[in-house]
C-alpha positions as CSV (number, residue, x, y, z in Angstrom):
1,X,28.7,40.8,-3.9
2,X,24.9,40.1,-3.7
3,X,22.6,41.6,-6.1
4,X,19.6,43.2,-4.7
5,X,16.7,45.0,-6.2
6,X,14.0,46.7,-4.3
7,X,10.7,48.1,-5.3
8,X,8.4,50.2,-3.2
9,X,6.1,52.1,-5.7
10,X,3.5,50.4,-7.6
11,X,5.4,52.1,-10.7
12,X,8.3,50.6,-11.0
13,X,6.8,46.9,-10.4
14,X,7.1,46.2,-13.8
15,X,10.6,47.2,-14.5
16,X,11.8,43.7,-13.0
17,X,10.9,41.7,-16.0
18,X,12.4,44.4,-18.5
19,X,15.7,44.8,-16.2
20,X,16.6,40.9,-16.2
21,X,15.2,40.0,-19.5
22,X,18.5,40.2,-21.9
23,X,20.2,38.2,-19.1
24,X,18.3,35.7,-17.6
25,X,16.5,33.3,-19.5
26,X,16.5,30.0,-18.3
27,X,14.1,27.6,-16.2
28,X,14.5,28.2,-12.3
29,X,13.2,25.7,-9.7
30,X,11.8,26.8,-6.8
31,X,13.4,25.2,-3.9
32,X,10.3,23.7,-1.3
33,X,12.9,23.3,1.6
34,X,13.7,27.2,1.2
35,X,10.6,28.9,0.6
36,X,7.9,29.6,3.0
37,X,5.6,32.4,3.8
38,X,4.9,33.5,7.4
39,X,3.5,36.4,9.4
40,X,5.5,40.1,10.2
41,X,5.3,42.9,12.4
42,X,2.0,44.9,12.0
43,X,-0.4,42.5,10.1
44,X,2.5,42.4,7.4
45,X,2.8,38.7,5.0
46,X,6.2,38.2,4.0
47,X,6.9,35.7,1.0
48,X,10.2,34.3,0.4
49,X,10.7,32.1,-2.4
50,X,13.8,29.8,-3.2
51,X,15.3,30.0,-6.9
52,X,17.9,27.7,-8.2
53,X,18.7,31.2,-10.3
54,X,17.7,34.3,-10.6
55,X,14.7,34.8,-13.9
56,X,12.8,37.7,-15.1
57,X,9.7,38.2,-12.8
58,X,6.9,40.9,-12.3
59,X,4.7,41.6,-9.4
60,X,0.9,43.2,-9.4
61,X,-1.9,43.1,-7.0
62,X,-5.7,42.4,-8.5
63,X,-8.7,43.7,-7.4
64,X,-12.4,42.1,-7.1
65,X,-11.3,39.8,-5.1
66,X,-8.0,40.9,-3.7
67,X,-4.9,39.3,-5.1
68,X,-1.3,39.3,-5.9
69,X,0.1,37.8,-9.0
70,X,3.8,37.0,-9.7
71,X,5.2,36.1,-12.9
72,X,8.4,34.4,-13.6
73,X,10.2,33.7,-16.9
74,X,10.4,30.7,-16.1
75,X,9.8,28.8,-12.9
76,X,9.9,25.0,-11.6
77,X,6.8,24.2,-8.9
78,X,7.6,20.7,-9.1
79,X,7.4,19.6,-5.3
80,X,5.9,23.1,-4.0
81,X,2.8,21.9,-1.9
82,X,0.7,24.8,-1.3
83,X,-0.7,24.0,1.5
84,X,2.8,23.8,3.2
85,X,3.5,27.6,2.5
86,X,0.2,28.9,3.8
87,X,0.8,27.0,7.0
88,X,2.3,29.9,9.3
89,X,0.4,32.7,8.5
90,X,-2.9,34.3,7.9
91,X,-2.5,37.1,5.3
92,X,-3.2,34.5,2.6
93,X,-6.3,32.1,2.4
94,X,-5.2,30.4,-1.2
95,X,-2.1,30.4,-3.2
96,X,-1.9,28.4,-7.0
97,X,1.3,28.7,-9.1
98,X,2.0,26.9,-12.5
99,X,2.3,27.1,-16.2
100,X,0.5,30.6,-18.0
101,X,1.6,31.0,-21.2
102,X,4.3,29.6,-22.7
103,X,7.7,30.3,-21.3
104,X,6.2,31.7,-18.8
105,X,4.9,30.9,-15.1
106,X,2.3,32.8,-12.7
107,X,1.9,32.6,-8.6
108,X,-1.7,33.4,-7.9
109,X,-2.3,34.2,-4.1
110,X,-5.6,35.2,-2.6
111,X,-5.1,37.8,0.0
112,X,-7.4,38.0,3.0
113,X,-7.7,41.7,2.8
114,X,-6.2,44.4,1.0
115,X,-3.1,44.4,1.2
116,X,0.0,45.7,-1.1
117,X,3.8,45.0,-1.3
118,X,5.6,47.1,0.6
119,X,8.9,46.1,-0.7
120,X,9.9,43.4,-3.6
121,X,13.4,42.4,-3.6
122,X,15.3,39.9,-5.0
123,X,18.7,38.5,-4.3
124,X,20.9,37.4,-6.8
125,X,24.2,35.5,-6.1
126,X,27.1,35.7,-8.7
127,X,29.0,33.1,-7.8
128,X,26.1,30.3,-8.0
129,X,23.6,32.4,-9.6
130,X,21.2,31.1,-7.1
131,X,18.5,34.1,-5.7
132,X,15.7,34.8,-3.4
133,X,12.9,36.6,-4.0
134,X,11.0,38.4,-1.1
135,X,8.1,40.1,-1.3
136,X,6.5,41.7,1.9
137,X,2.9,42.4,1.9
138,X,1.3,45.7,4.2
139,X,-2.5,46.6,4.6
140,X,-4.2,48.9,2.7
141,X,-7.4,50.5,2.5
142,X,-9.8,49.5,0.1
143,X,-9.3,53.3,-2.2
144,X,-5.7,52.7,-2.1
145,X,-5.5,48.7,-2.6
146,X,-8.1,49.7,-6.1
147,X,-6.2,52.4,-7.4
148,X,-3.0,50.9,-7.7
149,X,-4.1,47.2,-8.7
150,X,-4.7,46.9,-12.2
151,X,-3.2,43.7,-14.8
152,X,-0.2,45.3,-16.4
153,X,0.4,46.0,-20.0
154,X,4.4,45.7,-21.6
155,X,6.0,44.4,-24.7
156,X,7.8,41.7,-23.0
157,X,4.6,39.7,-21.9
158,X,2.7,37.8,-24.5
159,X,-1.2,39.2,-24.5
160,X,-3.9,36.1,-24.8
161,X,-4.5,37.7,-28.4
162,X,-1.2,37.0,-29.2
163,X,-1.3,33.2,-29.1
164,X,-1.4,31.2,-32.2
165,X,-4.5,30.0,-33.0
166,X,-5.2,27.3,-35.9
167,X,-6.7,29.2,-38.8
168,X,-9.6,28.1,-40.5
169,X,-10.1,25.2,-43.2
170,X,-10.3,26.3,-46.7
171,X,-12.5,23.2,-47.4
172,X,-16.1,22.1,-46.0
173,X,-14.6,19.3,-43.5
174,X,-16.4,18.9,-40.3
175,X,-14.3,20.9,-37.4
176,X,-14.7,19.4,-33.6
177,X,-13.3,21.8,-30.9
178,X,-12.3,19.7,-28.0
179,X,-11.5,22.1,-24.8
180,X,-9.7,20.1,-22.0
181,X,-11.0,22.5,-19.0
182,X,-8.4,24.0,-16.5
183,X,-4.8,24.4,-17.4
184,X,-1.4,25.8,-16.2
185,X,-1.8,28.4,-13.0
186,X,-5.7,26.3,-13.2
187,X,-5.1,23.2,-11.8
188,X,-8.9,22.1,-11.5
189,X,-10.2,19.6,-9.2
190,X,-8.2,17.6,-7.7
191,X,-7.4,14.6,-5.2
192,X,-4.4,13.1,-3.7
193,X,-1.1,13.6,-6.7
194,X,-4.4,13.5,-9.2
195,X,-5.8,16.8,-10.7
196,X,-8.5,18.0,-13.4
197,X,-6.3,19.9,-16.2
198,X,-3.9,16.9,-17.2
199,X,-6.7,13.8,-17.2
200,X,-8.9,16.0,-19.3
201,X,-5.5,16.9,-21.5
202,X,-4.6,13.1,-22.0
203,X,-8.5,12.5,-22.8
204,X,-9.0,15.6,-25.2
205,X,-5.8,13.7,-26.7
206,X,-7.3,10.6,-27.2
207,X,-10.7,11.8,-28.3
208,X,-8.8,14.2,-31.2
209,X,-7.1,10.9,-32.1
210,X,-10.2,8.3,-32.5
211,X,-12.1,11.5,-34.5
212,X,-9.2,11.7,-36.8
213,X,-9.2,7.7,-37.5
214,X,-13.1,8.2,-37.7
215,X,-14.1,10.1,-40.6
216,X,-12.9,13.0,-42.8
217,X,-13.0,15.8,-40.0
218,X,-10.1,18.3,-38.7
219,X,-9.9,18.8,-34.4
220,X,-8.8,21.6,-32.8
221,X,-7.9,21.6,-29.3
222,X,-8.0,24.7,-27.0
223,X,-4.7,24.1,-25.8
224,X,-1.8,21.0,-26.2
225,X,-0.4,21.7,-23.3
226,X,-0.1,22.4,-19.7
227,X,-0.6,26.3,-20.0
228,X,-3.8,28.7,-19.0
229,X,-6.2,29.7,-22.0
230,X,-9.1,32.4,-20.3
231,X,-12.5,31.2,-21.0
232,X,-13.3,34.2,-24.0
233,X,-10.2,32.6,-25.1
234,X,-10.6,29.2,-25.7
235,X,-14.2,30.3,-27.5
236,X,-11.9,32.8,-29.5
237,X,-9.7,29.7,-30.2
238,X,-13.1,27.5,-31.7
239,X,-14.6,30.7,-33.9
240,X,-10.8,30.5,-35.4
241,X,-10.6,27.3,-36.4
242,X,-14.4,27.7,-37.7
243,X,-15.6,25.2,-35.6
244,X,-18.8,22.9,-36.3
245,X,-19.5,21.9,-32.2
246,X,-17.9,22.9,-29.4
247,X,-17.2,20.3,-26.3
248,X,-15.4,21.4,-23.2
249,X,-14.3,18.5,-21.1
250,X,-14.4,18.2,-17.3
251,X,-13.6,15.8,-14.4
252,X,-15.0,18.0,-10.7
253,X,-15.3,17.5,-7.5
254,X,-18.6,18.1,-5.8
255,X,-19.0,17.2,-2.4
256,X,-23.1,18.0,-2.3
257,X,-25.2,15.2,-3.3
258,X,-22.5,12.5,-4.0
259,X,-22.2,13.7,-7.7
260,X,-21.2,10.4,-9.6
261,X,-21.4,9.7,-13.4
262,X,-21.4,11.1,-16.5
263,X,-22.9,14.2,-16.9
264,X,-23.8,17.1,-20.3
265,X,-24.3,20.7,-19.3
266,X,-25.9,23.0,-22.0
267,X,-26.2,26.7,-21.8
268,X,-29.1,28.5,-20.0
269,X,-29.9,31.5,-17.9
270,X,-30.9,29.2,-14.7
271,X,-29.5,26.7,-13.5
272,X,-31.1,23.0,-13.3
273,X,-30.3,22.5,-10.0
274,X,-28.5,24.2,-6.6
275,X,-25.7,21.9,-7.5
276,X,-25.3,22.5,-11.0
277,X,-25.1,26.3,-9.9
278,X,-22.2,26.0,-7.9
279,X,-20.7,23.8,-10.6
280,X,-21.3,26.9,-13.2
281,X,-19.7,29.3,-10.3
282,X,-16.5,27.8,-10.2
283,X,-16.3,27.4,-13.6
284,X,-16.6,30.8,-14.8
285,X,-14.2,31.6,-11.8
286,X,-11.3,30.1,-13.9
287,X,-10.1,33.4,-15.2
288,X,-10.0,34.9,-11.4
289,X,-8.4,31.9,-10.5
290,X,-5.3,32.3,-12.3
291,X,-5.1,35.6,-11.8
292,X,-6.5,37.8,-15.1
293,X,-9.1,40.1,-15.1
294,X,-12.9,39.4,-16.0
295,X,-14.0,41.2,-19.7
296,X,-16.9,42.3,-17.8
297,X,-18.8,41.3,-21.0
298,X,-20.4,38.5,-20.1
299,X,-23.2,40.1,-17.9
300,X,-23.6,43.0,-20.1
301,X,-24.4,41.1,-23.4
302,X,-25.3,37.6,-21.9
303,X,-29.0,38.3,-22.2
304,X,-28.3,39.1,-26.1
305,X,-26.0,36.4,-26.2
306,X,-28.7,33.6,-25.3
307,X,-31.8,35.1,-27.3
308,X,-29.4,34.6,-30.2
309,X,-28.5,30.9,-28.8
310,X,-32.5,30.2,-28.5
311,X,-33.1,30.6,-32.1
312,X,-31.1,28.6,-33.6
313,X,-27.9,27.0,-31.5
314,X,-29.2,26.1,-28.6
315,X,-31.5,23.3,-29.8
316,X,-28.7,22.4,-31.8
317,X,-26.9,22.1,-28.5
318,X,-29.7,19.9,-26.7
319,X,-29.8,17.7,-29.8
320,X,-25.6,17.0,-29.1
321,X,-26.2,16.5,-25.4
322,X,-29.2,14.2,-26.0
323,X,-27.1,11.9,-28.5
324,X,-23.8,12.2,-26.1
325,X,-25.7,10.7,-23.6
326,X,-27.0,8.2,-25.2
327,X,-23.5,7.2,-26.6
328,X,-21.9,7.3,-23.6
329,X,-24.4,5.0,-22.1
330,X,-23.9,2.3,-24.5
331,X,-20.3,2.6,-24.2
332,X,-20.9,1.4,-20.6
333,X,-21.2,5.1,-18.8
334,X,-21.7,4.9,-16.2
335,X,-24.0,7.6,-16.1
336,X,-25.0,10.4,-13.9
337,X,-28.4,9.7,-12.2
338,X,-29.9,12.9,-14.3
339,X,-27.4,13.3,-17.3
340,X,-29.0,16.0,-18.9
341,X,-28.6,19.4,-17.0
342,X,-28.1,23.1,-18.1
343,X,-26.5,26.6,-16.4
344,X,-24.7,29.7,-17.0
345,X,-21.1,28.5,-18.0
346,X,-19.1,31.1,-19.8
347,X,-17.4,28.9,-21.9
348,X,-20.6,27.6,-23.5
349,X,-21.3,30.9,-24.6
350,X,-21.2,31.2,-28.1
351,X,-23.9,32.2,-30.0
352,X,-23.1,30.2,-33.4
353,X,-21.2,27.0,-32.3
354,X,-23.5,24.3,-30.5
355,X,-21.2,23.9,-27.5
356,X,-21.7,21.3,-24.8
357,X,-19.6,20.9,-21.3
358,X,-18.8,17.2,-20.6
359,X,-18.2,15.9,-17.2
360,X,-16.7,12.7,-17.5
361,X,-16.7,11.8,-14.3
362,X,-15.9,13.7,-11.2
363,X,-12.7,12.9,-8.8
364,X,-15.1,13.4,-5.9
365,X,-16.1,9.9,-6.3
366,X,-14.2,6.9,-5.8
367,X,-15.6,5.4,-8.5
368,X,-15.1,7.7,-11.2
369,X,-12.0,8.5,-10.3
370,X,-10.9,4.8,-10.7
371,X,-12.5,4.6,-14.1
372,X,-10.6,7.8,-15.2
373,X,-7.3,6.7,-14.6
374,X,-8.0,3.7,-16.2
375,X,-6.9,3.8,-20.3
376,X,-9.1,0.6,-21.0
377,X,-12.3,2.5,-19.5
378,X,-10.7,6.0,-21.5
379,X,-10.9,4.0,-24.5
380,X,-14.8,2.4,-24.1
381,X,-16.1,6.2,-22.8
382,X,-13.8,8.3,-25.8
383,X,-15.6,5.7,-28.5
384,X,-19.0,6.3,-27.4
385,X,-18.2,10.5,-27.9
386,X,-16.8,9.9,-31.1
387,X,-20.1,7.8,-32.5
388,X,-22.5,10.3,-30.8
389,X,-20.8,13.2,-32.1
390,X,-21.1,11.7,-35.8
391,X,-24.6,10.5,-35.7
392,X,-25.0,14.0,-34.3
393,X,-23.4,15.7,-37.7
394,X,-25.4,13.9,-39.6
395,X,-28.4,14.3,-38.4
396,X,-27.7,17.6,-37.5
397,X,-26.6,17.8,-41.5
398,X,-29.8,17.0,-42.7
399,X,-32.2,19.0,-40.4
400,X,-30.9,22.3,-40.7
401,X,-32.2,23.0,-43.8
402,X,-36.1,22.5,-42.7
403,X,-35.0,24.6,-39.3
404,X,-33.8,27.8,-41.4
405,X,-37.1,27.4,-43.7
């Protein structure tokens, strides 16, 4: 016989996980051939997805914007193009699926209205263990769609504070955070089989690497590996590890302006530029993006936040963009036509730590995207970081003790 679960209360969504979880364990790829998504009767979405087995999975619907989230323990996207799923419908205007946390994968699709699933069932084969999971999406009014959306809470799923984060040094070493932006579910920018989250992985890499060979400093990195950090997170994860300098590390696309070059973003209230707006926009959008909700923090106590930064951090933070620049020029660059701008990214946040946002290049351009893929280039553009940020420590180093007078 054929296994079948169904769920029709918002209740009972997150029994899936719990019910499979001390039987199903293993990696399960999605089959592209299989899956697809396509309009029903009465404005309904039905998604059907493809599993080589059947795996632990949850399903929820997020509010502000609309969406629907489903978890797996674990799942294989390898050869899933989005774009091929939305193709027959019009209930969904964006789907991303990938790596969360570990063990564990999350689809992320952006609905076009309220809408929630009407029935969640999933077929499970005991001869081949193969199973399908549908999921079939009905319109709902706005009161209904907000009262019964909400992230879920359960022993079973690992909670961001939960992740293991390096603890601090005992001794007074120098600590660089390096934060490859992006990740898992949040693939970044991308173009063609390239994307954002594993260039600026295989660069935080090699940048940890020359620091290390450099001088007598420890490096943390935000994350290793393909998985989704939120941004309060990966700040979380450089106050752990009692960070000196915070630099997050980005490769966009902008189609406004031909944006070319590299560029250094420090924290501010207003942005530079209409362009560097939209950059900080999508940014702090990373968490909605893959599907989490927004601490709601960051408006409340930004204003606090940034007085704080003036004193002290944030010319401590121009000081590191200044001297990035400038090593990044004479490593070659090449460099954006005004390399020194400033906005409301989330991730710069911090009110101790002088945190910078590096964009290396951005895959919009021909150009850069070349030089990015290129390890000789990597190399030229990772040395000039290293030298800045030194020169930066110590002259930072000796300064500070005529700023706090």
């Amino acid at each position: 016989m054929i296994r079948r679960i169904s769920i029709t209360t918002a209740c009972l969504w997150m029994g899936i996980a719990a019910a499979f979880a001390q039987e199903l364990t293993a990696v399960a790829r999605v089959d592209p051939e299989q899956s697809r998504i396509e309009n029903g009767w009465f404005g309904q979405t039905r998604i059907t997805l493809q599993l080589s087995q059947g795996v632990p999975y949850r399903v929820f619907t997020l509010a502000e914007p609309p969406r629907l989230v489903v978890d797996f323990r674990d799942a294989d996207w390898s050869g899933i193009q989005a774009s091929n799923l939305l193709a027959e419908q019009d209930g969904l205007t964006a789907l991303r699926f990938g790596n969360f946390q570990p063990g564990w994968s999350r689809l992320v699709a952006d609905l076009a209205q309220p809408m929630l699933p009407e029935e969640i069932g999933m077929q499970v084969s005991p001869a081949t263990g193969a199973a399908v999971l549908s999921i079939v999406l009905a319109p709902a009014d706005v009161a209904e769609f907000d009262a019964k959306s909400g992230a879920p809470q359960d022993a079973l799923w690992p909670q961001p504070q939960s992740r293991e984060i390096v603890a601090p040094v005992v001794d007074a070493r120098f600590v660089v955070a390096i934060d490859p932006g992006h990740g898992g579910v949040d693939p970044g920018a991308e173009r063609g089989n390239i994307n954002e989250k594993e260039l600026m992985l295989q660069i935080a890499f090699e940048l940890r690497e020359a620091l290390l060979r450099s001088s007598d400093l420890d490096v943390v990195l935000t994350r290793e590996s393909d998985v989704f950090v939120s941004l309060e997170g990966r700040v979380a994860i450089a106050h752990r590890a009692g960070a000196d300098v915070f630099i997050s590390l980005h490769a966009d696309a902008l189609s406004q302006g031909g944006a070319q070059g590299a560029t250094i973003y420090t924290l501010s209230k207003e942005a530079s530029d209409k362009a560097t707006a939209y950059l900080a926009a999508r940014h702090n959008r990373a968490d909605i993006i893959a599907g989490t909700d927004l601490t709601g923090s960051d408006d409340q106590v930004a204003g606090v936040l940034l007085d704080l930064a003036r004193q002290e951090t944030e010319p401590r933070s121009k000081a590191l963009a200044a001297a990035l620049v400038e090593g990044l020029r004479q490593a070659g660059g090449p460099m954006n036509s005004r390399p020194l701008r400033n906005a409301g990214f989330s991730v710069l946040k911090s009110a101790d730590i002088p945190s910078v946002l590096v964009e290396v290049g951005f895959l919009s351009s021909e150009r850069d995207l070349n030089n990015l893929r290129d390890p000789t280039w990597r190399a030229k553009i990772v040395g000039g970081m290293v030298q800045s940020i030194l020169s930066w420590r110590d002259a930072d180093a000796a300064i500070r003790p005529l700023a706090r007078q």
